[in-house]
N, C-alpha and C positions, 0 to 999 in steps of 0.2 A: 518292205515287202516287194519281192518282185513281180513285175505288170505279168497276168495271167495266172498268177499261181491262186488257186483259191484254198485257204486254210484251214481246216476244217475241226473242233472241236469232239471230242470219239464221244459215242453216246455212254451216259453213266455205266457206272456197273452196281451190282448187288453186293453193297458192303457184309464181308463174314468175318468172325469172330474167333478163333479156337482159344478154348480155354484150358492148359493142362493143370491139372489139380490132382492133390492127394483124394479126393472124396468129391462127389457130387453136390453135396449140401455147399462145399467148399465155391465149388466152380456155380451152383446156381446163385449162388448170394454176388458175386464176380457178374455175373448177367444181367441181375438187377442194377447195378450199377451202369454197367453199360446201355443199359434202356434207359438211362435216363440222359447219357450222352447225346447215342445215335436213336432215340425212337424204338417204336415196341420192334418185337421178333415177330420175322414172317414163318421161319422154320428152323428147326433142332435136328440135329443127330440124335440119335441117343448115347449112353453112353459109352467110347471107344476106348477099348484095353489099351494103353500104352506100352505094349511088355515087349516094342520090336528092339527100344534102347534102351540101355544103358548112363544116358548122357546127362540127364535131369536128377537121378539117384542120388548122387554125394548133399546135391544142395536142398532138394526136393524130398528124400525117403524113396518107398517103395511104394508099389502099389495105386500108381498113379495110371490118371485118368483124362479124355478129353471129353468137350462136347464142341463141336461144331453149330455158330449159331448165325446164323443169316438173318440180315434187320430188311425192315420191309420198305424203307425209304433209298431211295435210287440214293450212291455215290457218287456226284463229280470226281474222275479219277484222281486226279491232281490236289485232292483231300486228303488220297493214302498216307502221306506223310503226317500231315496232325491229327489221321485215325491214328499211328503207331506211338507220336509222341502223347497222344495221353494215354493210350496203353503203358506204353512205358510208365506214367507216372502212377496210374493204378494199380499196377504190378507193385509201386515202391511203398502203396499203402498199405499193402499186405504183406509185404517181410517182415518176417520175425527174428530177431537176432542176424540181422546181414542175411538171412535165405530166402529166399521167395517161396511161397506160398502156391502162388497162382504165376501158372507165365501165359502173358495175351499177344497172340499173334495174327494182328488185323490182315484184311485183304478183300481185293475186290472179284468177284465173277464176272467176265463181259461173256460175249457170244463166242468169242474167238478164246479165249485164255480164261487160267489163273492166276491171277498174281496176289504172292504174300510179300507182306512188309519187312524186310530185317537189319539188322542194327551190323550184322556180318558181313563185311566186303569176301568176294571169293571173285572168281573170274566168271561166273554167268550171271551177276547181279550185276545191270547198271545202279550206277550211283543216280538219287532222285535227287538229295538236298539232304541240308540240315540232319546231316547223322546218318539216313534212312537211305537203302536199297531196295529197288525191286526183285523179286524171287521168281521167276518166270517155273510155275510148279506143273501146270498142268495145261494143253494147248486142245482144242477142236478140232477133230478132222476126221472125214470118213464116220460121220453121223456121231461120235463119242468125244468123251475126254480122255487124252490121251496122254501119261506121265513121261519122263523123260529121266532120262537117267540119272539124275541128281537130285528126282523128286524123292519126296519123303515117305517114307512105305505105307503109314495110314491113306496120306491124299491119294496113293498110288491104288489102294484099294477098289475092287468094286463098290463095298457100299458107300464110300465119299463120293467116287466118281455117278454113283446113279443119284445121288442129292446134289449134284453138282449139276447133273443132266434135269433135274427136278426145277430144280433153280432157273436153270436156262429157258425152259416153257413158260415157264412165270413170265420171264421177262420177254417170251415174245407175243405172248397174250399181251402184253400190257402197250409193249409196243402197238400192236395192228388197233387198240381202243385210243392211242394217242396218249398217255399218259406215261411213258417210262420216259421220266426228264426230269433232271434237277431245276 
């Protein structure tokens, strides 16, 4: 360490959830599961049309679905990584015949960003470790969440982004009582 620098640890984020599934019963049974990983849910989407891609269809069917689900227990950032690896691995307890079922795409909300987890190198993911990249989805600025042109058109949305803005309150409530900390 160099004399004067002081290193500073970024305060947690609000670990979320998307779960894309053919059906709701699908994706909430998917949620129990994950409550019992990260702790109960602080808040839900409800549930979001999938019908912008394409991409999930060949492996998935049609008529798929998401819900976005935020746990109520602060993340250590630097957790994102084995929130994604056991996603991944619950994702592998619900393939049927080589397809998946449910795909889980962990990720944290700070006050500044959004970042999701993904298994995808492209060029605005840094590499984290062990497999996983960060997705720099959604950034703060000028009172909102603000997507970026490689964001994905649900996050891109108004109503992700006013649960996103939803989220953020929480955590600065939580913050000014002294309690948003891992």
């Amino acid at each position: 360490m160099r004399p004067g620098l002081d290193y500073k640890v970024p305060e947690p984020g609000a670990l979320l959830v998307s779960v894309l599934a053919q059906n709701e019963d699908l994706a909430l049974g998917a949620a129990d599961r994950l409550e019992t990983e990260f702790g109960p849910l602080d808040l839900s989407s409800f549930w979001i049309s999938f019908a912008h891609s394409q991409y999930y269809r060949a492996e998935m069917g049609d008529g798929l679905g998401r819900y976005i689900f935020f746990f109520s227990a602060p993340l250590a950032r630097e957790l994102l990584v084995d929130a994604k690896l056991f996603t991944d691995a619950l994702e592998k307890e619900y393939t049927v015949n080589g397809g998946r079922r449910v795909n889980l795409d962990p990720g944290y909300l700070a006050l500044e960003h959004l970042i999701l987890a993904s298994t995808k190198a492209v060029p605005h993911r840094p590499y984290l470790g062990r497999g996983i990249y960060a997705d720099l989805t959604l950034v703060y600025e000028c009172g909102q969440y603000i997507p970026l042109r490689w964001s994905y058109p649900d996050y891109s949305s108004n109503y992700v982004r006013a649960l996103c803005a939803e989220v953020r309150n929480k955590i600065l409530k939580l913050r000014k009582q002294g309690v948003w900390r891992v």
